[in-house]
Structures are given as structure tokens and as C-alpha cells.
C-alpha positions as CSV (number, residue, x, y, z in Angstrom):
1,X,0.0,0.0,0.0
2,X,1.4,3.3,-1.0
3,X,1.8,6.3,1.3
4,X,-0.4,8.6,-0.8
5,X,-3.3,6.1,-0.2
6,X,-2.5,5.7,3.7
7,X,-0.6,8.0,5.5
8,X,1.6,6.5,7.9
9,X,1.9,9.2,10.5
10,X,6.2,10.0,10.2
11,X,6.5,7.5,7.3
12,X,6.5,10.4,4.8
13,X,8.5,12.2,6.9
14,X,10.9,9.6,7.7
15,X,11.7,9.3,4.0
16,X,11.9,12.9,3.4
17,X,13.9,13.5,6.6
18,X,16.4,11.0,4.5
19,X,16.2,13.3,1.7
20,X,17.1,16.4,3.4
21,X,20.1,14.9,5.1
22,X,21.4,13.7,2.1
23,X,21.4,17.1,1.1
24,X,22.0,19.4,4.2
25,X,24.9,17.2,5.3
26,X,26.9,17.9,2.5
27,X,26.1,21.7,2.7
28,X,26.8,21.5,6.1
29,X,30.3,20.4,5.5
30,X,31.1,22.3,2.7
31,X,30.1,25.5,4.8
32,X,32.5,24.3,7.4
33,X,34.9,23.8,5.0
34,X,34.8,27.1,3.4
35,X,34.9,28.7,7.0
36,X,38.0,27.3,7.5
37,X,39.6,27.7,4.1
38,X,38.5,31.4,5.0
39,X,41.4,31.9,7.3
40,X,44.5,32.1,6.1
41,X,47.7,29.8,7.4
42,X,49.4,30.9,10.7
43,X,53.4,30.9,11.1
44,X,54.7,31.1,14.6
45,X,58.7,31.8,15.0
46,X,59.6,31.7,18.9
47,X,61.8,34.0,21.1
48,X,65.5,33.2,23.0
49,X,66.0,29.8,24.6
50,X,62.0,28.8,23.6
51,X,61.0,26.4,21.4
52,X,58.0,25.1,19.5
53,X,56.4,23.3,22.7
54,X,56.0,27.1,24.0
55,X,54.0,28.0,21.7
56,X,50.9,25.3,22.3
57,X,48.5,27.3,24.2
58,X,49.0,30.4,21.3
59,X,47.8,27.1,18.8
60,X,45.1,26.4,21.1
61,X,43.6,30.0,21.0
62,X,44.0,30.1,17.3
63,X,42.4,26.9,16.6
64,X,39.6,27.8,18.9
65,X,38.5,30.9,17.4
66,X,39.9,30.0,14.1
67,X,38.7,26.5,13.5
68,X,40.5,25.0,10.6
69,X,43.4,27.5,10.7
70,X,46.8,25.8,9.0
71,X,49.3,26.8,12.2
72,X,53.0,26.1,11.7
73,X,55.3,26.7,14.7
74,X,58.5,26.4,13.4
75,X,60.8,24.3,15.1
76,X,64.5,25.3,14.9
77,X,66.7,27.0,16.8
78,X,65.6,26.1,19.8
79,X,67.2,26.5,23.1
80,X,70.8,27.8,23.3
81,X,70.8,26.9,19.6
82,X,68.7,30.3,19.5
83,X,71.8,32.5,20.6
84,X,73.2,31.5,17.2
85,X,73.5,34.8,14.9
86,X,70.3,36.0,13.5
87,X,71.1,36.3,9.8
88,X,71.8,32.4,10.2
89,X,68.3,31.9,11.9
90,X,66.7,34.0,9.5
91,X,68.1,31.6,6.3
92,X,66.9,28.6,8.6
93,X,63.3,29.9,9.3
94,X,63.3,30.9,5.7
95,X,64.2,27.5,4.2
96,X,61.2,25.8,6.1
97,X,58.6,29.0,5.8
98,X,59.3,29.7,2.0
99,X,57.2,26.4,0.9
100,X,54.5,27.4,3.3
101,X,54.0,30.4,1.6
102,X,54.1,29.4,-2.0
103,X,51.3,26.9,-1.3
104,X,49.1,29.7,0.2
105,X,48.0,32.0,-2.8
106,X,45.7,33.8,0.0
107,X,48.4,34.9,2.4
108,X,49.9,34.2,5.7
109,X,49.9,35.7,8.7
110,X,53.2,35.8,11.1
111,X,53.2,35.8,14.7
112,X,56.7,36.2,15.9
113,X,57.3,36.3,19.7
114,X,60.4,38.1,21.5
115,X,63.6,37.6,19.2
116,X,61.3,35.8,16.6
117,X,59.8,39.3,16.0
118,X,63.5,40.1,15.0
119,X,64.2,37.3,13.2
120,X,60.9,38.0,11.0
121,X,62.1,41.4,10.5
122,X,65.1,39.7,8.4
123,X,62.9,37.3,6.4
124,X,60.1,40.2,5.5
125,X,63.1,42.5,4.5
126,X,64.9,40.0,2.5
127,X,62.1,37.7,1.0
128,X,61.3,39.3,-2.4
129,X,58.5,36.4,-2.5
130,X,56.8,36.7,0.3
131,X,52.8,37.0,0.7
132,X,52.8,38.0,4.6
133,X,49.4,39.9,5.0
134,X,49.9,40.4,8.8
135,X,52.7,40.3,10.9
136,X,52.2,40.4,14.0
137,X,55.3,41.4,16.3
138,X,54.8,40.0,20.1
139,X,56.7,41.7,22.7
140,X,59.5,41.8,20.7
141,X,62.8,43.9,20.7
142,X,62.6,45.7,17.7
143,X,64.3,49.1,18.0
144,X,66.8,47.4,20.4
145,X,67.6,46.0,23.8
146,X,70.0,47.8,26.7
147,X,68.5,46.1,30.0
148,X,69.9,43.6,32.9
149,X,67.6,41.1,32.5
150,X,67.7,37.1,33.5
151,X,68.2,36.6,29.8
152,X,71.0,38.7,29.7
153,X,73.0,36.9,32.9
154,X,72.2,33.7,31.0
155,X,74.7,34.2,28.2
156,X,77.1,37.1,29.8
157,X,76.8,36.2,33.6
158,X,80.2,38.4,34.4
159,X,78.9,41.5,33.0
160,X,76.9,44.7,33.6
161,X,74.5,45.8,30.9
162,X,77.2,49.0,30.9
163,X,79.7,46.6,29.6
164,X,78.1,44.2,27.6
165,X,78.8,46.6,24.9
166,X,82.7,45.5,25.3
167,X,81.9,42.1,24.6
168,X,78.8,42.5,21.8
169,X,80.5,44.9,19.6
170,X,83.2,43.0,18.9
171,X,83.3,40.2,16.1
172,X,83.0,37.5,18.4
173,X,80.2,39.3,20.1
174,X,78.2,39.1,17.0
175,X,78.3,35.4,16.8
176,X,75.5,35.7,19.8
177,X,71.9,36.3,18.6
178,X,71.3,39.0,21.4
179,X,74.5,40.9,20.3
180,X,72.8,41.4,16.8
181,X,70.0,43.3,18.5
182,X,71.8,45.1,21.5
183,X,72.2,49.3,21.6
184,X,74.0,50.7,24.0
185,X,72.6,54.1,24.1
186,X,76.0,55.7,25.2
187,X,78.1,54.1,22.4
188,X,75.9,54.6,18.9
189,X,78.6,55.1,17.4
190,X,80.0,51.4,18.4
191,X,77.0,50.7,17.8
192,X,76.7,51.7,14.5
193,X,79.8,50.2,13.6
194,X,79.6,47.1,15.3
195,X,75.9,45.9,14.4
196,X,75.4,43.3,11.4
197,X,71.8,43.2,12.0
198,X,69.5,45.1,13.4
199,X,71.5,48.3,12.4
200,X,71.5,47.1,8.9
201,X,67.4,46.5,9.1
202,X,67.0,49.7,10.4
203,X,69.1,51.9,8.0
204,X,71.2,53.2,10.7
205,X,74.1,52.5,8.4
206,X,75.0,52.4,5.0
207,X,73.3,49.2,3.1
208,X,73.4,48.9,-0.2
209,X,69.9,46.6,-0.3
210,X,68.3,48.9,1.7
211,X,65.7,50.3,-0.9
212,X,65.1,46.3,-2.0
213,X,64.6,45.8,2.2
214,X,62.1,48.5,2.5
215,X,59.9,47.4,-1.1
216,X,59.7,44.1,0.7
217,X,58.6,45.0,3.8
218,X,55.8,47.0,2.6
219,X,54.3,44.4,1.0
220,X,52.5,43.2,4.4
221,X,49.5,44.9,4.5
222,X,49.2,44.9,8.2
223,X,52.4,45.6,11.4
224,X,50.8,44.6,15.3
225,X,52.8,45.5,17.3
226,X,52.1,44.8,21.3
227,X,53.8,45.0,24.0
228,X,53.5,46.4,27.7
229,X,55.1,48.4,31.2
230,X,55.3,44.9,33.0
231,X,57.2,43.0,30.5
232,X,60.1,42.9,32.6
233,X,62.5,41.5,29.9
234,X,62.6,43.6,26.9
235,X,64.0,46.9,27.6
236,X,63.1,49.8,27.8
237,X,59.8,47.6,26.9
238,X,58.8,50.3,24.5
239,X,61.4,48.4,21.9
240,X,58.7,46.7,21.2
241,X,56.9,49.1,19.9
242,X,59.8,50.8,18.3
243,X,60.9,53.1,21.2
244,X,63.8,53.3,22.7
245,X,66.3,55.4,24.9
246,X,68.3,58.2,24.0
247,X,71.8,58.9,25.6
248,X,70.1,59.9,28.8
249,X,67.8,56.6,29.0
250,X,65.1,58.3,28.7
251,X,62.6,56.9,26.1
252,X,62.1,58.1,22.8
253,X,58.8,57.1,21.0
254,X,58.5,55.8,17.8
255,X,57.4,58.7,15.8
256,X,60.4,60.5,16.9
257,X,63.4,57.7,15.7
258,X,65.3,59.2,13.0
259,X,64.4,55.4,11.4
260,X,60.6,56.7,11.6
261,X,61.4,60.1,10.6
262,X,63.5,59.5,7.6
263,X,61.3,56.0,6.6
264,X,64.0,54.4,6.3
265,X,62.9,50.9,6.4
266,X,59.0,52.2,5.9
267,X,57.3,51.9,9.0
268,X,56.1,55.5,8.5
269,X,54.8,54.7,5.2
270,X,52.8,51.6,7.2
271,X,51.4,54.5,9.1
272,X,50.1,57.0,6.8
273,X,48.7,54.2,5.2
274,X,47.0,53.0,8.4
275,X,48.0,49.8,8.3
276,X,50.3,50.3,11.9
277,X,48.3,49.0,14.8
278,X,49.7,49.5,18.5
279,X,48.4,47.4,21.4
280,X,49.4,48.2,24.6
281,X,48.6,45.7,27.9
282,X,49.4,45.9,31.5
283,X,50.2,43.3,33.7
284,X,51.6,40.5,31.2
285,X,55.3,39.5,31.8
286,X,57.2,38.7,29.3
287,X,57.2,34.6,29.5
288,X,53.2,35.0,29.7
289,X,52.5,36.8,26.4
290,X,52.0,33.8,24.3
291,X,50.1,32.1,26.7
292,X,47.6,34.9,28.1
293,X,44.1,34.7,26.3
294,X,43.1,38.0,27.0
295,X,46.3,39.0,25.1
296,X,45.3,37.1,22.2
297,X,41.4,38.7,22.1
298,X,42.6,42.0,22.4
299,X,45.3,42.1,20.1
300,X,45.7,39.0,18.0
301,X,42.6,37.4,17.2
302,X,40.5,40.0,14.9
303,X,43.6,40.1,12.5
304,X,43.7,36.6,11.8
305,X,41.4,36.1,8.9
């Protein structure tokens, strides 16, 4: 007997319940899907004496609000290996992160934490290639460091942050990873001199590929750039938001560094375009920043798409 001629009460329905699963299931998933394809692929590169397994809890946010998200945490240079000299890192990182972006014609995004905001500095500036939409620079040194920290007795226990500059601007000094990146703010000159990094990166003396440096850089279409007063590591903690001390240690902010001034490297263009975004967060010490969730609502999740 057919169902038009007696209606079994949920026998029609049964079968057309069937019939709309077979289709909403498959919509279902491909909406998922395209949600996920949505966001484009994360690459994490980790700070001094870290490693990958630091960086879990920053995948956990990510995957949480971000379901589907590719994350990468690259895993090199970890521990002590991380003191090695940052132009080697940055070839390293670069090696493994190159693929990654040529198999994401949508972008990336870079979160780089501590020294891993440095060493992304070198691969933006020197990958012609890359696709970076938004980096995003987590309490990281990037004007410089000039600070007794823990850090700093770690790999010069016998010296003074007043002395370190004895040691790091030297050309055994410059085989450390935090030599690259220190500036003493009463030697710029040795400074200037001495550095094979970050005063390279930031113009602050002649560099032939600096134009090149700068064209590449500007091809992110986002800079994040957070940091905060209770770091307790980077110093002065504005570094990481491009300040840093004059010759009097008193801090200088960003808009005021003759690298901002002149452009040298374009992080004033990045602001007259409006594409530099400043967050700013009490409380979080420096070990925590990866790991804090209310760090990574406030200043990290809405760019990740």
C-alpha cells in the first residue's frame, strides 16, 4: 500500500527526513569547510632559549576561534641553539617557511614572539616572494635592547648591561643572537659600527639593499605590534613598539626615531597608510605573552582572517 493512499503518521516524513540529510549534510560540510579555508595559514617563530612546545597554548587560541586555521610553529633554533647569529636563523626559518608560503596563494599571517619578532624582520626585508598579509610582532625587541635582564645573565653572567657593549661589539660578540640586536645608548657610534643586524634593518648604516629591504617590507598589509610596562624583559619595553632610549635613558617614542622620521625601512609609510596597529597591555610578563588569552582577544585574534 502506497503512502499517498494511507498515510503513515512519520512514514512520509521519515523518508523525506532522509532526503534532506542527504542534502543538508553535505552543505553542512562544505560551509564548514569554506569557513575554514576562510582563514589564512598561521606561522609562529619563537623567542631566546624557547621552542615550539612554547608556543601550544598560542595554537590552542588560534584553533579555537579559528577553527580550521593551518598553524605552523616552526621548530628550529631552539634552546641555546637560539643564541646563534640571527642572519643564520633567518636563512633557517626561511628554508622551512618559503614552501609554506608558496602553497598559500591567500596569504599568511606571522606571529613572531620576543627575538622571533626580529628574526621575521630579516625574512620580510629579504624575501622578495613573500605574501605575509599580517605580521604580528609579540613583545619583541625591535628598536633594540639595553637592559639587565635574566636573559641577559644567562649568556654574559660576568657583565653589567654597561659593559656588555665591550663584549657584543666585537666580532665575536656578533656570533651571539642577542648581540645582533643590543644598543647601547651611550656608544651609537660602536653601535653603529659594530651591528650586522638590526642596524642594517634599520638603516642606521649604509646598506646597499636597503631600498630592495624596505619594497619588501611593505608588502605586508598589516604591522601589530604589542607589547607592555610589565614585560620585565625587553627593555626599555617600548622596543617593542619601536621606542627606545636616547643617551640619557630616557625613552624616545616611535614617531620621533630618525628610522621613523626618515622612513628608512618604511614603517612610517605603514602609518600614513594606516596599516600600523599599536596594542598596549598591563600586567603580562614577558614569558606569559604567548600564553595569556586575554592577550590574544585583544590584540591578536581579529587580524587573523
Amino acid at each position: 500500500m502506497s503512502d499517498t493512499k494511507v498515510p503513515r503518521r512519520g512514514g512520509r516524513w521519515k523518508r523525506s527526513t532522509g532526503a534532506l540529510t542527504g542534502l543538508f549534510l553535505p552543505l553542512l560540510g562544505a560551509c564548514f569547510w569554506a569557513a575554514a579555508a576562510a582563514y589564512k595559514p598561521v606561522i609562529i617563530v619563537h623567542g631566546l632559549f624557547d621552542s615550539s612546545l612554547d608556543l601550544l597554548n598560542l595554537q590552542r587560541f588560534i584553533n579555537e576561534s579559528h577553527p580550521g586555521t593551518n598553524i605552523s610553529i616552526i621548530d628550529l633554533f631552539d634552546g641555546y641553539k637560539s643564541l646563534d647569529p640571527l642572519w643564520m636563523q633567518v636563512e633557517g626559518f626561511k628554508a622551512v617557511i618559503y614552501p609554506i608560503i608558496q602553497n598559500s596563494a591567500e596569504g599568511v599571517h606571522f606571529i613572531c614572539y620576543s627575538q622571533g619578532g626580529l628574526v621575521c624582520r630579516g625574512i620580510l626585508s629579504t624575501l622578495p616572494q613573500h605574501n605575509v598579509h599580517t605580521f604580528i610582532s609579540l613583545s619583541s625587541p625591535l628598536a633594540g635592547q639595553y637592559g639587565d635582564t635574566d636573559y641577559l645573565k644567562y649568556v654574559f653572567p660576568e657583565f653589567v648591561k654597561s659593559e656588555i657593549y665591550r663584549v657584543c661589539y666585537s666580532g665575536i660578540g656578533q656570533r651571539f643572537s642577542i648581540c645582533n640586536y643590543w644598543k647601547d645608548p651611550h656608544h651609537q657610534v660602536m653601535y653603529v659600527n659594530s651591528s650586522d643586524y638590526l642596524a642594517l634593518l634599520n638603516g642606521e648604516k649604509p646598506n646597499p639593499n636597503l631600498t630592495e629591504w624596505k619594497e619588501n617590507f611593505l608588502k605586508i598589509q598589516k604591522l601589530v605590534l604589542i607589547g607592555g610596562p610589565d614585560d620585565g624583559v625587553i627593555t626599555p619595553w617600548e622596543s617593542s613598539q619601536f621606542g627606545f632610549f636616547d643617551d640619557n635613558e630616557t625613552v624616545v617614542e616611535m614617531q620621533h626615531q630618525d628610522f621613523f622620521v626618515s622612513d628608512s625601512f618604511g614603517l612610517k609609510t605603514l602609518a600614513a597608510r594606516g596599516d600600523l596597529n599599536i596594542c598596549t597591555l598591563s600586567g603580562v610578563q614577558h614569558t606569559s605573552w604567548h600564553s595569556n588569552q586575554t592577550v590574544f582577544r585583544a590584540c591578536m585574534e581579529k587580524w587573523l582572517v
